[in-house]
N, C-alpha and C positions, 0 to 999 in steps of 0.2 A: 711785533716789536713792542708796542703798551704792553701788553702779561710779562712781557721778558723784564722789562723795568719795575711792575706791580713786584713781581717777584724777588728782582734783585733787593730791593728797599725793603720787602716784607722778610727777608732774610736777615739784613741788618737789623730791623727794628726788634726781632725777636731775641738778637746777640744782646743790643742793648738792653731791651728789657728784661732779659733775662738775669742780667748782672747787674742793675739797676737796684738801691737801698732802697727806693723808696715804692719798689714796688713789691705785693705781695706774694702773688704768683702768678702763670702766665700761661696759658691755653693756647694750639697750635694742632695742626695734625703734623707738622713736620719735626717736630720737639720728641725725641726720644721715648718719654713718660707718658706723650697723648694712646689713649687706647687705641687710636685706630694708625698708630705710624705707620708699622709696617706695611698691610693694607693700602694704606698712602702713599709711601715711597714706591710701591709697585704697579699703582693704578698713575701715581700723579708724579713723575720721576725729575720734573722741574721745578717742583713747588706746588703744595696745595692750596693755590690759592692767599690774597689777602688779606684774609678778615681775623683779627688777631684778637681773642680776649684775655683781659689782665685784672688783677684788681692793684689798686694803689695803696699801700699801708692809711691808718687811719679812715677807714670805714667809709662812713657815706659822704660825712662833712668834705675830708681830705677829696675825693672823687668829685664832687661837686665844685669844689675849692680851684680841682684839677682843673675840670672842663671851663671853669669861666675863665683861666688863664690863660689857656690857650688862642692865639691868635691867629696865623695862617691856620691851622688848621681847624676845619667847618663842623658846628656843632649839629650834625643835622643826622636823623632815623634812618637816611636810607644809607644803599652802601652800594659795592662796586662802580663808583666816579672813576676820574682820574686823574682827582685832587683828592688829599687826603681827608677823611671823614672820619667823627667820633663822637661818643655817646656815653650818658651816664646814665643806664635804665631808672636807680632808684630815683633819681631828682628830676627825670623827664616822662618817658613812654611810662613808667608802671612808679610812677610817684603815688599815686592813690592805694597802693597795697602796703602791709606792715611786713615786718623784716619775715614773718614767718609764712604769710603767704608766697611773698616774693622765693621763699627758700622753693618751698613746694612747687615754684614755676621755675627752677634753674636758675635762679638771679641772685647776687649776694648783693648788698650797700654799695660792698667796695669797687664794684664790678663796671670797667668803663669797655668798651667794643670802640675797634680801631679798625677803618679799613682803610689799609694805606695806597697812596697814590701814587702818582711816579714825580713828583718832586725832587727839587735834589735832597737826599736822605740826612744831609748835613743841619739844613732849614728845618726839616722837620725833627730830626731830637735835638736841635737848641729851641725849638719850640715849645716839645716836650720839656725841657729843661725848664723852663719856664714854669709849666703846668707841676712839674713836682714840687719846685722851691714852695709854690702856695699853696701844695697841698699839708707841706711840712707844718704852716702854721692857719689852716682853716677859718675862717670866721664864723662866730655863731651865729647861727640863722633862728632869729624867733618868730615863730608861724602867731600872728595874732587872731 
């Protein structure tokens, strides 16, 4: 019954982010364009699963911007909860590498990891809704 719900809500959130301005693109294996869909759809016929990666237009600021606006949803490394979880590798786990190392480990700036819950789906993109509006206008962050 939880994966049925992980899944319903990881479907939504993919519609939304997909059609979403302020995000930039959006990773999935059940998304058409991921290399491994087919594969997917045939091994995993209800859902691959909900760990979803996107990035947020505006780079690392906007991502960062992102994750500190966010409120019900839990700013934390790990994933498959069954409350929603999410993450901004460049400003958390791999803040100590530069944009080009991070290239060379799969990570972009913009890159936030979403592993969604079974919340009601409503809560969490007025949530999200939230996390875009402040990504739209970022604050500068000077490292002293």
């Amino acid at each position: 019954v939880r994966m049925d719900k992980h899944l319903f809500n990881t479907k939504k959130m993919l519609k939304y982010l997909s059609n979403h301005e302020g995000v930039e693109w959006v990773t999935h294996p059940d998304l058409p364009d991921h290399p491994d869909y087919k594969i997917s759809k045939k091994i995993l016929p209800k859902g691959a699963g909900s760990i979803i990666t996107f990035g947020v237009k505006g780079g690392r600021a906007a991502g960062e911007a992102f994750i500190n606006a966010v409120k019900l949803v839990s700013n934390l490394a790990n994933v498959g909860d069954s409350k929603t979880l999410i993450i901004h590798p460049a400003s958390t786990t791999h803040a100590q590498m530069d944009a080009e190392t991070m290239k060379l480990a799969g990570l972009t700036e913009d890159m936030i990891r979403l592993s969604v819950g079974i919340e009601d789906i409503d809560d969490i993109v007025g949530d999200f809704e939230n996390g875009f509006r402040a990504a739209k206008k970022p604050r500068l962050v000077v490292n002293k």
